[in-house]
C-alpha positions, 0 to 999 in steps of 0.5 A: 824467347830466343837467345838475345843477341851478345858480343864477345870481345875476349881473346879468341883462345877463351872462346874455345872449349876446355877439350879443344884448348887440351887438345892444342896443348897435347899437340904444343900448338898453345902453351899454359903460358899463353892462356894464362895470359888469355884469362887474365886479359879477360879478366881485366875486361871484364871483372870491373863489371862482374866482379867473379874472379875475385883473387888472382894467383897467376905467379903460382900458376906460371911456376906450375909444372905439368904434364901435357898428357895429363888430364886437364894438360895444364888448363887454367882453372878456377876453385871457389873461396871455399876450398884452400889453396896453399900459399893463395888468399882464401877467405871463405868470403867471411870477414874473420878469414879475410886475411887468411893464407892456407899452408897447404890445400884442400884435397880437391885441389891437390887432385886437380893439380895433379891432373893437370888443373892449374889453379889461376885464381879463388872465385867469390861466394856468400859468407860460408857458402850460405845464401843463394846470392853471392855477396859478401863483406870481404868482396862484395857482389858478384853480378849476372853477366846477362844483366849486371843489375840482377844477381848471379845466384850462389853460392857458387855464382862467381865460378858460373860468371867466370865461365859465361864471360870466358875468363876461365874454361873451368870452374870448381863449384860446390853444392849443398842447397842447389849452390852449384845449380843455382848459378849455372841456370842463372848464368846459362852454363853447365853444372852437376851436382855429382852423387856424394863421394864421386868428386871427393868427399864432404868437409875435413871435420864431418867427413861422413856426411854427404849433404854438400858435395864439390862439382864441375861446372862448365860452358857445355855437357861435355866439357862438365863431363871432362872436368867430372873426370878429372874430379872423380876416383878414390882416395882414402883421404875421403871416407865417403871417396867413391871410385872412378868409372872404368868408361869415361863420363865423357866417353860415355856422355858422347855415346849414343843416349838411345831412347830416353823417358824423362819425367816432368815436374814444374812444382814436384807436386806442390812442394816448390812454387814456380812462376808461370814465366819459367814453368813456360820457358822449361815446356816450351824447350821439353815440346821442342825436343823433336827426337822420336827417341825421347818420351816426356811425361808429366808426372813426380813421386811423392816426396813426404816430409822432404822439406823437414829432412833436408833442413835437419841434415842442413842443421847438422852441417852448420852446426858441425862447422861451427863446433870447430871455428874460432870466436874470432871468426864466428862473431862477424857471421850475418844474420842468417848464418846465426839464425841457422845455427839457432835452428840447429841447437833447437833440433832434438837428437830425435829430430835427426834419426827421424830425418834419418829415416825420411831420407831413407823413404825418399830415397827408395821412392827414387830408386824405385821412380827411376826403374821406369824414368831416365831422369827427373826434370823439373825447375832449378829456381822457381823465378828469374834472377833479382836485383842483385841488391835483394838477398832472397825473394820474399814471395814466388808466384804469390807463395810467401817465402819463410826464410831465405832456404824456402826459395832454394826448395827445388835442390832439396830432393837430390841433396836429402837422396844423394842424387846426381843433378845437373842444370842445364841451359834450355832457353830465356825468359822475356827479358832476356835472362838464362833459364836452365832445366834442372835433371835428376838422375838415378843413384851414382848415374852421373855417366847416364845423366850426362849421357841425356844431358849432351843429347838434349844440349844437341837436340835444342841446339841452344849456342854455348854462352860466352858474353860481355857483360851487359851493363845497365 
């Protein structure tokens, strides 16, 4: 299906990309101020439908002192109710911290804040981030824009519903099991999954772990690639910090992508379930890719015992946060989040090493595939979004889900090999809805992954989502 018609009714300077906007503020044409008060006009639009900004810190913002010619230029920004920002509600959408008020802020955040990012307001998330529909019994549901009735995914799902409604030109997302992918093929924006310790590290209290990662999400390729920039360098804070390019992503994103070998899977050989509605839509845009200088083959590596890897190293994560968090928080956790930590304890330190090791085959399997591939494309999710009242499918294309982690089984490959993926808007289903094709790139290969990201973007000449919400 083509791309259905939309409105956009917001103020104009929210319809412009995050580098045009930086632009004008280097050249003094807009200030901070003015598109502060841009981003909260929209807000007011067009929250009451969506419901993906979900706390406003505009006071804190206004006080911000920036340079024009710093990163970001002091552009209004959005981070996820994960990450704390001092003296700014951050409820980590759990009933336990809903009061909760940090005195200082995360890392990230400083780091953004130094570049430029002014911080506007904390977008929703499930309960801890866990769960690929972002509800919680703090705020609520955060719903698709496309159609309210559905959901957004997650668990970033309010930062992708800010940036497709135009409330905010970037957003702050996060990712352990496709929670920053998800929402951005759900939404029809722009998001990447960086490889561990490129945009900061892990959390405080397991900071050597690489399973989840903080990452940019954006309305286009190069947009995602300037806040990556912004993201990006070392910092001893973090154990796994990474350094920054001496080129640009998005310097290096704009360039000349050459010939490109892309490797197509719709079920990465089995393991995932895919509908034929969506394996449908992701061909049809990988035939319309009319350049003599890419290649499509359909082909994957296999991927033994991906499945058991990537809940071991989720178990870990789960239960290392819930080590360290109060009683008066933990006993308010839903169903889920206690079955995963009942998982965890039942897993044996043999378990772990034996992860261990499978990840390490994967991961060689990987580095050895992309010797003769670009990227690795294959689905996001293997379905269009569901009403936003059902927390996870039960079944995709007649394949029963065991638990609501069945369903998210596309993420789990670059999670388990540390791997840069990116979910980028290709087209839409039938009913109007957004489809994102998810590319996997090679270890640390952000730079080259953007690189083909912007020219397939270019090449498929999809407009950048901006929308009223539609309300049905």
């Amino acid at each position: 299906m083509t791309r259905p018609d939309t409105a956009f009714s917001g103020p104009e300077l929210c319809a412009k990309s995050a580098r045009d906007v930086i632009t004008l503020l280097r050249k003094g044409e807009v200030t901070t101020e003015d598109l502060i008060t841009a981003s909260l006009s929209r807000m007011d639009q067009v929250e009451p439908a969506v419901n993906a900004v979900v706390t406003r810190c505009p006071d804190r913002a206004r006080a911000a002192t920036v340079s024009k010619d710093s990163a970001l230029g002091g552009l209004p920004i959005g981070i996820k109710d994960l990450n704390a920002v001092e003296g700014v509600r951050t409820t980590f959408g759990t009933k336990g911290m809903a009061d909760h008020v940090p005195g200082a802020s995360d890392p990230l955040v400083l780091r953004l804040e130094q570049r430029g990012g002014v911080v506007l307001g904390k977008t929703n998330t499930p309960e801890l981030g866990a769960g690929a529909n972002t509800f919680n019994a703090v705020f609520g549901a955060t719903r698709n824009p496309w159609d309210t009735r559905m959901n957004a995914a997650g668990s970033s799902g309010g930062a992708a519903v800010s940036l497709a409604t135009g409330e905010l030109w970037l957003s702050h997302g996060s990712d352990f099991g496709g929670s920053l992918r998800s929402p951005a093929n759900y939404c029809g924006i722009v998001g990447l999954r960086p490889s561990p310790g490129i945009a900061g590290g892990s959390s405080a209290h397991l900071g050597f772990t690489n399973g989840g990662v903080d990452g940019p999400m954006a309305r286009d390729v190069l947009d995602c690639a300037l806040f990556l920039d912004a993201m990006a360098g070392y910092d001893p804070v973090w154990p796994i910090s990474f350094p920054a390019p001496e080129t640009s992503y998005l310097e290096t994103a704009g360039r000349d992508a050459g010939k490109i070998r892309i490797a197509y899977t719709p079920d990465l050989n089995g393991f995932a379930a895919v509908t034929s509605e969506i394996d449908s839509v992701l061909r049809g845009a990988l035939e319309n890719l009319k350049l003599p200088s890419i290649t499509v083959e359909e082909t994957c590596p296999d991927l033994p015992r991906l499945d058991e890897t990537f809940r071991a190293l989720r178990c870990l994560s789960f239960l290392g946060s819930y080590q360290v968090t109060p009683e008066s928080v933990t006993m308010h956790y839903k169903d889920t989040i206690k079955g995963n930590l009942k998982d965890a304890r039942a897993m044996t330190f043999d378990d772990y090493v034996q992860a261990e090791r499978d990840r390490a085959a994967i991961y060689n399997t990987m580095a050895g595939f992309f010797k003769t591939h670009d990227v690795l494309a294959c689905p996001v999710n293997g379905l269009a979004p569901l009403p936003v009242e059902i927390e996870y499918p039960t079944e995709v294309a007649g394949r029963p889900m065991r638990d609501y982690i069945d369903w998210l089984q596309f993420a789990f490959l670059a999670t388990v090999a540390g791997l840069p993926a990116l979910s980028l808007p290709v087209g839409f289903t039938p009913s109007g809805m957004p489809v994102g094709l998810q590319l996997i790139g090679p270890p640390r290969g952000e730079a080259r992954l953007l690189q083909v990201a912007h020219t397939l973007e270019q090449a498929l000449n999809l407009p950048v989502t901006l929308i009223d919400p539609i309300v049905r």
